[in-house]
py3Dmol code that shows the C-alpha trace and the ligand (Angstrom):
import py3Dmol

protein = """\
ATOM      1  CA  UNK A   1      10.465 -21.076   6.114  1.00  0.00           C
ATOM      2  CA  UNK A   2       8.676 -23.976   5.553  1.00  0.00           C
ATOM      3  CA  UNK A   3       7.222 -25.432   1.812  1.00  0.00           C
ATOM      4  CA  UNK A   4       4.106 -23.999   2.375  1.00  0.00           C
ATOM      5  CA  UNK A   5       4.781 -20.337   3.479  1.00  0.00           C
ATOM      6  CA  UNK A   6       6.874 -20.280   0.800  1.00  0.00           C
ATOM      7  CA  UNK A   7       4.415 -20.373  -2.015  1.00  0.00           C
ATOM      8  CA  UNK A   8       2.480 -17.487  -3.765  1.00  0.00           C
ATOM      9  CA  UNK A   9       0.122 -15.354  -1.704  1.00  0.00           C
ATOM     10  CA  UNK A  10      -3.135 -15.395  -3.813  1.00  0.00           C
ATOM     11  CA  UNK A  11      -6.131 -13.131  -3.191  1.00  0.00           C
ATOM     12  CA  UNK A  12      -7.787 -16.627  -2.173  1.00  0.00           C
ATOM     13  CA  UNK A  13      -5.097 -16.371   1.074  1.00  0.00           C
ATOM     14  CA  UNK A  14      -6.983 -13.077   2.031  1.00  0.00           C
ATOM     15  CA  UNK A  15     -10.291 -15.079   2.346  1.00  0.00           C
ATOM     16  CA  UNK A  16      -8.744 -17.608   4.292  1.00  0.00           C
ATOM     17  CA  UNK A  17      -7.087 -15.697   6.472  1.00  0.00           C
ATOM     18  CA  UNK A  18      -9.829 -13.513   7.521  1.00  0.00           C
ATOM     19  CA  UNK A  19     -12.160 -16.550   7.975  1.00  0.00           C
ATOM     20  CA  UNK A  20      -9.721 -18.223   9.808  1.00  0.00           C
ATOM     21  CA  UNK A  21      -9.282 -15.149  12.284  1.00  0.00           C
ATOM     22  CA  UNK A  22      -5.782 -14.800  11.166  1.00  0.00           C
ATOM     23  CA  UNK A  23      -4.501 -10.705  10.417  1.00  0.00           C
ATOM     24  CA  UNK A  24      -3.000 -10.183   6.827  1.00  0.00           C
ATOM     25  CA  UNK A  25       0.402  -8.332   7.098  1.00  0.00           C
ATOM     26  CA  UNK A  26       1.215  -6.161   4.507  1.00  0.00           C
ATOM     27  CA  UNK A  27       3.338  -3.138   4.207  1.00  0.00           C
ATOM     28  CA  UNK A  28       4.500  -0.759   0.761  1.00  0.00           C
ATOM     29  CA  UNK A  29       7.557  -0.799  -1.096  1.00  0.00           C
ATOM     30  CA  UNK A  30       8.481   0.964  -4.312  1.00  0.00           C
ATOM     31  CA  UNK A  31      11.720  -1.100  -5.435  1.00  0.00           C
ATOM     32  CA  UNK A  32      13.222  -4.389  -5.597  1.00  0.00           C
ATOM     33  CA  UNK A  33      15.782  -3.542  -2.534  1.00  0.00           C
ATOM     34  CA  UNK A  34      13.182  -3.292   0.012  1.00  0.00           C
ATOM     35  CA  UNK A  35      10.591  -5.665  -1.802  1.00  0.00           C
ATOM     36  CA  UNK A  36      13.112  -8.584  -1.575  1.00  0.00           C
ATOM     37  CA  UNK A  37      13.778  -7.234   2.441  1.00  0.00           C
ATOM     38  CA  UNK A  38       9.902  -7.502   2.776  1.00  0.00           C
ATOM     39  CA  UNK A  39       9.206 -10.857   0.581  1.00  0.00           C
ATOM     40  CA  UNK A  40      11.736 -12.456   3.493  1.00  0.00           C
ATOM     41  CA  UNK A  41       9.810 -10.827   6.461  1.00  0.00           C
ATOM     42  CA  UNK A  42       6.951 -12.714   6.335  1.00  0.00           C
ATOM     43  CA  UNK A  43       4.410 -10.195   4.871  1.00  0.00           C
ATOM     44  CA  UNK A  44       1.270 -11.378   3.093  1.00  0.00           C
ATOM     45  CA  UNK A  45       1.169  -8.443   0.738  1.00  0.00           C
ATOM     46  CA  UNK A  46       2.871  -5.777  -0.766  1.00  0.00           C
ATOM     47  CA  UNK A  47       1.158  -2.669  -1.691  1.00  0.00           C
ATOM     48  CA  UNK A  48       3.308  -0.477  -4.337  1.00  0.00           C
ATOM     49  CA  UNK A  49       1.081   2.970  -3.059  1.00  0.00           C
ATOM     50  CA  UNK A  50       0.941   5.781  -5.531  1.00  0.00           C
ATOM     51  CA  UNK A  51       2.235   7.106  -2.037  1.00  0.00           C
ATOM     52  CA  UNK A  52       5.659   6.769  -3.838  1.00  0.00           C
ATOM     53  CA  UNK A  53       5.161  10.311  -6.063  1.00  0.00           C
ATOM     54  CA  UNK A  54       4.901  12.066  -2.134  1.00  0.00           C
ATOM     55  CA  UNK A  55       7.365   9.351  -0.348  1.00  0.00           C
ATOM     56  CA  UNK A  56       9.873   9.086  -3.207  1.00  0.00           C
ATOM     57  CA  UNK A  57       9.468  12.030  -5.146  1.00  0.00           C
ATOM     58  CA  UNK A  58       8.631  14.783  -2.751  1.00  0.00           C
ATOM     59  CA  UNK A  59       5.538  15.729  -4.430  1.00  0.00           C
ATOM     60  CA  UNK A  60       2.722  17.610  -1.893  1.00  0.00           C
ATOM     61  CA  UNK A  61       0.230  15.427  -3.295  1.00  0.00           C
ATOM     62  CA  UNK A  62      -0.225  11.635  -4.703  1.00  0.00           C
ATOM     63  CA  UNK A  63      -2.279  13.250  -8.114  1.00  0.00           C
ATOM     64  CA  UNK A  64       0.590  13.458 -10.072  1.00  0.00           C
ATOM     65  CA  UNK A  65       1.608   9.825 -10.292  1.00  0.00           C
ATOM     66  CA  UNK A  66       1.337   8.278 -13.381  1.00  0.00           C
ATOM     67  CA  UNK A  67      -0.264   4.485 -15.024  1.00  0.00           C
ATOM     68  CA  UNK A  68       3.883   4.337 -16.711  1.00  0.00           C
ATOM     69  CA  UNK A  69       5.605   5.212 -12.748  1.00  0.00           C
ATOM     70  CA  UNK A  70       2.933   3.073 -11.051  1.00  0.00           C
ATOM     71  CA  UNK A  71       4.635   0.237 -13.923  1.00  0.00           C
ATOM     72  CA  UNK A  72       8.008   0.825 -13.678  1.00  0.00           C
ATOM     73  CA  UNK A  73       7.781   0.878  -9.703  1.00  0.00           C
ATOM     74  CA  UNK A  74       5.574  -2.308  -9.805  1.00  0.00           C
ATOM     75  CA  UNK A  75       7.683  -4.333 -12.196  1.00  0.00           C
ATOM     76  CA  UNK A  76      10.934  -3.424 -10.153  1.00  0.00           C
ATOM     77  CA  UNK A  77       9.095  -4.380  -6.867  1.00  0.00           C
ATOM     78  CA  UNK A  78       7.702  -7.822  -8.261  1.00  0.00           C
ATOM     79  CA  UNK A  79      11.381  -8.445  -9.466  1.00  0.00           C
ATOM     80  CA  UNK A  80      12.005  -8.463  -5.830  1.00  0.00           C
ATOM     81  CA  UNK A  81       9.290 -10.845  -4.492  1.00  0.00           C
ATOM     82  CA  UNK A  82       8.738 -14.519  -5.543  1.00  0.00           C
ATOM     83  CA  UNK A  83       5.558 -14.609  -2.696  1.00  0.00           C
ATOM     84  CA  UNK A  84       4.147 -12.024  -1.351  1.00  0.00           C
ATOM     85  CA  UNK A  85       0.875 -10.897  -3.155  1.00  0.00           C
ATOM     86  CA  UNK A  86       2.234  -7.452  -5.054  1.00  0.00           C
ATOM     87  CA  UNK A  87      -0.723  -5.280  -4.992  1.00  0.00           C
ATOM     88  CA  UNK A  88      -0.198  -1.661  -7.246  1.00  0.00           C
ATOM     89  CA  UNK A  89      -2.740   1.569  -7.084  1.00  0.00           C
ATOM     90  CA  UNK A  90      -4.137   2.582  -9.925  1.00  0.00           C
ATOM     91  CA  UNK A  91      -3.491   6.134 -10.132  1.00  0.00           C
ATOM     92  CA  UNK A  92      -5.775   9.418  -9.920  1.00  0.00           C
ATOM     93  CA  UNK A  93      -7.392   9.703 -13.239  1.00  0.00           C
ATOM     94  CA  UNK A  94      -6.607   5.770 -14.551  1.00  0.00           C
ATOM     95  CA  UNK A  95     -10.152   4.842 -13.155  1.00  0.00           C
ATOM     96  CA  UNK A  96     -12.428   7.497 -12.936  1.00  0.00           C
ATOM     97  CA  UNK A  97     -13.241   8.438 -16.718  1.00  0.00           C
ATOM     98  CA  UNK A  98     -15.091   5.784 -17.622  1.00  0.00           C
ATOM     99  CA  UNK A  99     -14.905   1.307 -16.910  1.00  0.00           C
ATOM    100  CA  UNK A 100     -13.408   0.541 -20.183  1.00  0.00           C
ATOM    101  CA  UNK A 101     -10.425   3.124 -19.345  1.00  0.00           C
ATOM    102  CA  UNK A 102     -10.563   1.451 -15.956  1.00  0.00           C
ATOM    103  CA  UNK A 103      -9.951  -1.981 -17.371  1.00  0.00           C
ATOM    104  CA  UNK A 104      -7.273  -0.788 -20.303  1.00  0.00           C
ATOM    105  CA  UNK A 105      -5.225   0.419 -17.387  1.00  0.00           C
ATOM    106  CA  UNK A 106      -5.577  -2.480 -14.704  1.00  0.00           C
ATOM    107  CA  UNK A 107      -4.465  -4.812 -17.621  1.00  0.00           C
ATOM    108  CA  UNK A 108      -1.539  -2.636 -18.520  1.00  0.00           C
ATOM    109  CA  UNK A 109      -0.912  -2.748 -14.916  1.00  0.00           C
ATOM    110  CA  UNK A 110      -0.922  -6.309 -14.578  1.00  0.00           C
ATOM    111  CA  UNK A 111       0.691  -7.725 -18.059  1.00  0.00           C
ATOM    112  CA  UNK A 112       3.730  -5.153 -17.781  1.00  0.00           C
ATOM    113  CA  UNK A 113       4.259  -5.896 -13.951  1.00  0.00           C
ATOM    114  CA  UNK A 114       3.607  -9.485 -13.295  1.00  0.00           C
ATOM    115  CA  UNK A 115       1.650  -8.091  -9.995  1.00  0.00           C
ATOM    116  CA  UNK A 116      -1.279  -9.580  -8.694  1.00  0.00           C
ATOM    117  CA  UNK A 117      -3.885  -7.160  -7.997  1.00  0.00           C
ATOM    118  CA  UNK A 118      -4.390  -3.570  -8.254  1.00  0.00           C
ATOM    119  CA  UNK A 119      -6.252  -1.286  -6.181  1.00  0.00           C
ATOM    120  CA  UNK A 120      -8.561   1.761  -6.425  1.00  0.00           C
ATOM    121  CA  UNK A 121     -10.219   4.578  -4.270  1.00  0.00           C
ATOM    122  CA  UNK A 122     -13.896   5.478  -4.027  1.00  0.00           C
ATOM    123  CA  UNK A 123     -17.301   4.222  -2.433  1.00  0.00           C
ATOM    124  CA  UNK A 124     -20.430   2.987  -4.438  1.00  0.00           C
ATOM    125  CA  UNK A 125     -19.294   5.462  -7.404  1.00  0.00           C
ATOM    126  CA  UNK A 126     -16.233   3.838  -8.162  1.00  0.00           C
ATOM    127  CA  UNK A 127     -18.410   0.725  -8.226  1.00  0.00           C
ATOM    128  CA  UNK A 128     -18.569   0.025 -11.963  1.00  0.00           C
ATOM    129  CA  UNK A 129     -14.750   0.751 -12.392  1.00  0.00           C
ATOM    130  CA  UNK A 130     -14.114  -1.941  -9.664  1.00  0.00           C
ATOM    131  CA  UNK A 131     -16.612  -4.255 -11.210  1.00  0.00           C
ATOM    132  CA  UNK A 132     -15.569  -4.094 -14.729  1.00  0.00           C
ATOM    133  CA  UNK A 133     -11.906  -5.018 -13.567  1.00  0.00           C
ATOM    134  CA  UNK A 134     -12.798  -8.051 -11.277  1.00  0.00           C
ATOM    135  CA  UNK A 135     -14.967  -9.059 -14.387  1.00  0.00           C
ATOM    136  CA  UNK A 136     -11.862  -9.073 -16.785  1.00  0.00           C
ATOM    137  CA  UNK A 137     -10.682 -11.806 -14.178  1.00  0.00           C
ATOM    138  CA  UNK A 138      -8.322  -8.824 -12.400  1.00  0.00           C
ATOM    139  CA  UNK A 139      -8.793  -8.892  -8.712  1.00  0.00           C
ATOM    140  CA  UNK A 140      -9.092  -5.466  -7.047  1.00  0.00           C
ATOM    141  CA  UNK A 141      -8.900  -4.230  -3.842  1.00  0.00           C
ATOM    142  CA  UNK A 142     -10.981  -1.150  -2.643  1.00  0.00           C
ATOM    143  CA  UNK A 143      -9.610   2.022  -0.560  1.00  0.00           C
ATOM    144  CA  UNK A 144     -12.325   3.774   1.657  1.00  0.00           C
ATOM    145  CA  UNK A 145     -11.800   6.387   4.490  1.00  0.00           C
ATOM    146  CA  UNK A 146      -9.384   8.921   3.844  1.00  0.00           C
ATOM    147  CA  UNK A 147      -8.799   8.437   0.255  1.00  0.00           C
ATOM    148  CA  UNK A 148      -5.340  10.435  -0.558  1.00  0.00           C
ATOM    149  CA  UNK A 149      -6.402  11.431  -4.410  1.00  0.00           C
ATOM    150  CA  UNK A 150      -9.604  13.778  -3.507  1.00  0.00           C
ATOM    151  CA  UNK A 151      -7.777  15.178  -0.990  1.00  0.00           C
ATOM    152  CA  UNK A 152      -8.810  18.717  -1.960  1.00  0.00           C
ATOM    153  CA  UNK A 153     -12.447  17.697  -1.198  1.00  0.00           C
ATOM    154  CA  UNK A 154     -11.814  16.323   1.241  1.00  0.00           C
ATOM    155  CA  UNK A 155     -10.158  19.300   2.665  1.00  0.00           C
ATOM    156  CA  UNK A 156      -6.564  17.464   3.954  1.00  0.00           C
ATOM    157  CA  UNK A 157      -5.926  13.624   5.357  1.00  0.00           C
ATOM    158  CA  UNK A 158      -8.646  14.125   7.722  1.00  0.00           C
ATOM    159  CA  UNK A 159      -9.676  11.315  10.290  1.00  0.00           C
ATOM    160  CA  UNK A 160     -12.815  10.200   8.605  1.00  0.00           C
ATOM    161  CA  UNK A 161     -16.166   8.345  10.070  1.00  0.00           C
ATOM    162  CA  UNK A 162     -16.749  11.527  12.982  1.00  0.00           C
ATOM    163  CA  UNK A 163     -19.872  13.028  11.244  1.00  0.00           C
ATOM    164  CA  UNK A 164     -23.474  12.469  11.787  1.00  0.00           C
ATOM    165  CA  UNK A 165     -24.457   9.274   9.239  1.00  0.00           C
ATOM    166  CA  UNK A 166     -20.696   8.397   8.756  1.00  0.00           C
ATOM    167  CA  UNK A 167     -20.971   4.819   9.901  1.00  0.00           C
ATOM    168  CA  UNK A 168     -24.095   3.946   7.620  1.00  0.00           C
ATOM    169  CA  UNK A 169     -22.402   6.094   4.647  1.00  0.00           C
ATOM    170  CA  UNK A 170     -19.501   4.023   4.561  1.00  0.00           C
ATOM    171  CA  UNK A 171     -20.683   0.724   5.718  1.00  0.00           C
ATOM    172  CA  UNK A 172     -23.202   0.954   2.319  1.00  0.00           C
ATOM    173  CA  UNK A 173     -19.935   2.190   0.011  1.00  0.00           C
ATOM    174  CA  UNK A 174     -17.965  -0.809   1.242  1.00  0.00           C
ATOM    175  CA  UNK A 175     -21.299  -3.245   0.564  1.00  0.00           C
ATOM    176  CA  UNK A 176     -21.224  -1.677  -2.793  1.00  0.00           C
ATOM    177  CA  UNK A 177     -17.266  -1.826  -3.562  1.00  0.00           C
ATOM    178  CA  UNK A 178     -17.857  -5.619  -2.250  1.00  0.00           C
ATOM    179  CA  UNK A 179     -20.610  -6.739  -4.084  1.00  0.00           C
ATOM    180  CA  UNK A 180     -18.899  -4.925  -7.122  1.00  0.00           C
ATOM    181  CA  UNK A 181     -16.057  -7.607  -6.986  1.00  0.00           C
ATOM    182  CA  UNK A 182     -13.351  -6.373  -4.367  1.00  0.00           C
ATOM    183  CA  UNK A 183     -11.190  -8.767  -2.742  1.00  0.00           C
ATOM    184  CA  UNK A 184     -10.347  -7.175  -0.215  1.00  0.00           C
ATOM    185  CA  UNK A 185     -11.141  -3.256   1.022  1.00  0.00           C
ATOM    186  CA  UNK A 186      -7.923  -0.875   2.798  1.00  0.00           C
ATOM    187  CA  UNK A 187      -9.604   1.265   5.672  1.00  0.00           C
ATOM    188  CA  UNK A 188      -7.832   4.533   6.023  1.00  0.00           C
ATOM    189  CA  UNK A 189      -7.708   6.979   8.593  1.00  0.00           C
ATOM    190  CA  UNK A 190     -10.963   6.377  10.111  1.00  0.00           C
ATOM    191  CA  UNK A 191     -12.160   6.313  13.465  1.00  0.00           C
ATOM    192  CA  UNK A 192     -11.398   2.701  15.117  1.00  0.00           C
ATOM    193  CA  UNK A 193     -15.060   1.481  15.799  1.00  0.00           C
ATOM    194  CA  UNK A 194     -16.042   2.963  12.267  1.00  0.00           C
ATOM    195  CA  UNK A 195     -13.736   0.772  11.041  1.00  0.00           C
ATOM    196  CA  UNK A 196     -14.997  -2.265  13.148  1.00  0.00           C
ATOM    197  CA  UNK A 197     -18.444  -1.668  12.172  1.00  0.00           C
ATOM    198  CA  UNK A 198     -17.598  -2.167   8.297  1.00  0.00           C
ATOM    199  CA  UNK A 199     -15.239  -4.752   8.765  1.00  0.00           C
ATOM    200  CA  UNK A 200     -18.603  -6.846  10.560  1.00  0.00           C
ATOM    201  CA  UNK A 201     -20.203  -5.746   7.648  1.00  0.00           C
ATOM    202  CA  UNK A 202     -18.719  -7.266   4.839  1.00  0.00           C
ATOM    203  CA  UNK A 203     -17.436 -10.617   3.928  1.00  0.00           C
ATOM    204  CA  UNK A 204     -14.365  -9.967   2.404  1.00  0.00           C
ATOM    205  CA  UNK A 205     -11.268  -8.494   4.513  1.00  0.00           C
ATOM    206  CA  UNK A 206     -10.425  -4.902   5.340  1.00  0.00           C
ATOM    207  CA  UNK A 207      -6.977  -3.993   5.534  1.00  0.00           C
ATOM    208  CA  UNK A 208      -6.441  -1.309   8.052  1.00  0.00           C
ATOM    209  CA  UNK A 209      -3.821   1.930   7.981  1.00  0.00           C
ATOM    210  CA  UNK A 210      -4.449   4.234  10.779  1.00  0.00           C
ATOM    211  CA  UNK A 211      -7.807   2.533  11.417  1.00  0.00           C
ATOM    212  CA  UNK A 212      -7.221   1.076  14.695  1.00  0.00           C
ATOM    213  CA  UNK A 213      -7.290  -2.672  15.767  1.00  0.00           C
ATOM    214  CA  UNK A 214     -10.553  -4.200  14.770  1.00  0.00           C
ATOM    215  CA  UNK A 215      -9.558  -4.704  10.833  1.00  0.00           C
ATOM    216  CA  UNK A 216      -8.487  -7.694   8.961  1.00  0.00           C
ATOM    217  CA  UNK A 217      -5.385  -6.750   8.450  1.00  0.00           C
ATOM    218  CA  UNK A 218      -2.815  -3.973   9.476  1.00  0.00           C
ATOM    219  CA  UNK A 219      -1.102  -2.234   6.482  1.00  0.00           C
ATOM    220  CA  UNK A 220       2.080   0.898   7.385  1.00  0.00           C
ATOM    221  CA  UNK A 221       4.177   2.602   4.687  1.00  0.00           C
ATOM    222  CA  UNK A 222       7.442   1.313   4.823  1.00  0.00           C
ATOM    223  CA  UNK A 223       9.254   4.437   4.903  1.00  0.00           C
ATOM    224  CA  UNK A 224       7.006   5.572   7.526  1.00  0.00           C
ATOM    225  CA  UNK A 225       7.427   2.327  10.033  1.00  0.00           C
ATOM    226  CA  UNK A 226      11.137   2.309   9.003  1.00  0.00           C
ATOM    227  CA  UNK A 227      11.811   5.937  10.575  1.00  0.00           C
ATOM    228  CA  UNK A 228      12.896   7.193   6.949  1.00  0.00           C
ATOM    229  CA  UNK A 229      10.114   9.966   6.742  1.00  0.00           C
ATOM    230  CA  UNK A 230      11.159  11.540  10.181  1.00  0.00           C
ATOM    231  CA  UNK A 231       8.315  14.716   9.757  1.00  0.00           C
ATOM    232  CA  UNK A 232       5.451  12.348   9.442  1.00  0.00           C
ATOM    233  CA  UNK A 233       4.492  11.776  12.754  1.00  0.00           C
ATOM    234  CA  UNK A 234       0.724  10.898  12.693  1.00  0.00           C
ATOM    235  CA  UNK A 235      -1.026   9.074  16.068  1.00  0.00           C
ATOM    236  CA  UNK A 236      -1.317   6.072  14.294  1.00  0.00           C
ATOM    237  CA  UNK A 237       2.192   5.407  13.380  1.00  0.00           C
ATOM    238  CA  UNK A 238       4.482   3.404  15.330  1.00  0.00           C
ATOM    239  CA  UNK A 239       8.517   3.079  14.161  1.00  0.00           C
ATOM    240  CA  UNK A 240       9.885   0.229  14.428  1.00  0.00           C
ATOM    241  CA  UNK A 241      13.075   1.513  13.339  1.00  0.00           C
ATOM    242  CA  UNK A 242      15.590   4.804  13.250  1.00  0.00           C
ATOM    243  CA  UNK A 243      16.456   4.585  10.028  1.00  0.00           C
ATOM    244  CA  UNK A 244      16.409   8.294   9.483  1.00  0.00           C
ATOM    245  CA  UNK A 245      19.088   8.558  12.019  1.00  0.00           C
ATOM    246  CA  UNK A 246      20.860   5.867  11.320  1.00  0.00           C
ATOM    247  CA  UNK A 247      21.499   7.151   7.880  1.00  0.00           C
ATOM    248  CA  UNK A 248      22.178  10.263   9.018  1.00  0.00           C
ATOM    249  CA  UNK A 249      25.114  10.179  11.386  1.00  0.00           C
ATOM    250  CA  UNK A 250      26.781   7.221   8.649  1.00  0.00           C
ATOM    251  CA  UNK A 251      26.906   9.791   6.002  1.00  0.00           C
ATOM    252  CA  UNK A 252      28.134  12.653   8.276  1.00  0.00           C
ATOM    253  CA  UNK A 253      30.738   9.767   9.343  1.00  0.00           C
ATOM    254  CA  UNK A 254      31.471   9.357   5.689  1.00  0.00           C
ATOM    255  CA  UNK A 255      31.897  13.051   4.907  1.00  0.00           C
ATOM    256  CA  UNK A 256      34.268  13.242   8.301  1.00  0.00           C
ATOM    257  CA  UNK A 257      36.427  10.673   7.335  1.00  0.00           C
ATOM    258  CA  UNK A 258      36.950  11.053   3.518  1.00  0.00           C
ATOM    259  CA  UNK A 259      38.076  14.845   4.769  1.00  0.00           C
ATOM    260  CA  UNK A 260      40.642  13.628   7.732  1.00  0.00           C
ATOM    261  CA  UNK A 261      41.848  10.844   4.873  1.00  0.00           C
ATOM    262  CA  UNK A 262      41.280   8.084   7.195  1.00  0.00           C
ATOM    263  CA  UNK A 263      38.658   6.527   4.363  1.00  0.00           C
ATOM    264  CA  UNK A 264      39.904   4.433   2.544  1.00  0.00           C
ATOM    265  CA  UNK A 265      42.321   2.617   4.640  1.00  0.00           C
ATOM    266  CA  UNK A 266      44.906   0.455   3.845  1.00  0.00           C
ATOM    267  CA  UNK A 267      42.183  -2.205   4.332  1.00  0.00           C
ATOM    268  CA  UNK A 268      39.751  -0.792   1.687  1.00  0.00           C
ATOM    269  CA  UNK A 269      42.727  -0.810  -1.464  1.00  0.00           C
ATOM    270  CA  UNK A 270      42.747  -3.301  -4.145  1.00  0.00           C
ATOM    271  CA  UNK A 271      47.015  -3.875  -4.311  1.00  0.00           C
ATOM    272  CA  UNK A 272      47.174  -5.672  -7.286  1.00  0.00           C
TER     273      UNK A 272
END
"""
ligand_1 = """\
8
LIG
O -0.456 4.865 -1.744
C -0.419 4.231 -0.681
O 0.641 3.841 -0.166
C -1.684 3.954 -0.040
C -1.656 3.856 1.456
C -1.374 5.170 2.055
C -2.917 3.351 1.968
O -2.686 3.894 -0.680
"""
view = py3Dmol.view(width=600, height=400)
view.addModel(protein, "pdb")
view.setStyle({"model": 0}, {"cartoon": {"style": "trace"}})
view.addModel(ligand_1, "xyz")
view.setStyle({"model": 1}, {"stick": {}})
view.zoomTo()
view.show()
């Protein structure tokens, strides 16, 4: 890697890149394992989703996550990285009360895990939240589409942008989340020319999961793209990996050959 790609990713980078006509790469991780794996890949960005309470912790639902896990996972992951842009979600209930909550808990977020951003759901209502942050110099991305903490309104991660008025509904929440302050806006699960239509209208980047190819940027879980989460098998999703069975068959090989005694061998013994 050369000097250059080797320093920090700044929020500035996301500008550039989408004026340049250049996608943004990011993907999720929740330690310093896989952040360190990622940092070395390439990636612009890494997001550390509140995703990690359902992905990690086998929770039904991201609500549960807490301001102190979203910490502990971001500091561990920004151990991990010395340039990718580390990007962690405020969780449900950080942002929603009221701006000056909003702004206690993005600078917690920050000052305890060195990240550079943080990120938020919501259209034009989460507006002051995501203004009041940018204004304590905290840059903020936006989440619009299927936003994974109201999914009981919402009714389950439903493929949004299909209804009568969709397009004009969300193209005026992104406008709002932009002129608010956003860096940046993640489009999920929304129909592909939805998606198009408010990437054209802003001029900050949109950062795409399961949005189809006319974003910014492309965003995938890790655990997801890695073939860890083998029931998750959304249209979206490619795997670039088997990891699932990979792990699989080496721990059934472990358990086989720890019974039969051929683990350890005479290989595997420290003599002296
Ligand atoms: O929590 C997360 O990982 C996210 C993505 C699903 C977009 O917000």
């Amino acid at each position: 890697m050369s000097a250059a790609s080797q320093r920090r990713v700044r929020t500035l980078d996301f500008a550039r890149r989408k004026e340049a006509g250049e996608p943004i790469v990011m993907l999720t991780a929740y330690d310093a394992l896989f952040a360190a794996l990622l940092d070395e890949s390439g990636v612009d960005a890494i997001l550390v989703g509140d995703s990690l309470n359902t992905v990690l912790c086998g929770e039904e639902t991201t609500l549960s996550a807490t301001v102190d896990q979203m910490i502990y996972h971001g500091r561990i992951v920004q151990r991990g990285v010395r340039r990718a842009l580390v990007v962690v979600d405020m969780p449900f209930m950080s942002y929603q009360v009221s701006p000056e909550e909003a702004v206690r808990n993005a600078g917690r977020i920050l000052k305890e895990t060195r990240a550079g951003a943080v990120k938020l759901e919501g259209g034009a209502e989460a507006a002051p939240a995501v203004r009041a942050i940018a204004s304590a110099g905290i840059p903020v991305m936006g989440h619009l589409g299927f936003t994974p903490q109201s999914v009981h309104q919402i009714g389950g991660a439903r493929v949004q942008g299909r209804t009568d008025g969709a397009v004009e509904k969300l193209v005026r929440d992104a406008q709002a989340i932009e002129e608010a302050g956003a860096f940046s806006i993640l489009l999920e699960l929304l129909v592909g020319r939805v998606a198009k239509a408010v990437t054209a209208a802003l001029h900050v980047p949109t950062v795409g999961i399961g949005a189809g190819p006319y974003c910014d940027g492309q965003l995938l879980i890790l655990h997801d793209m890695l073939g860890l989460n083998e029931g998750f098998n959304p249209r979206f999703l490619k795997r670039f990996a088997t990891l699932g069975a990979d792990a699989r068959s080496a721990m059934a090989r472990y358990v086989q050959e720890v019974r039969e005694r051929s683990y350890p061998g005479t290989d595997h013994v420290h003599w002296e």
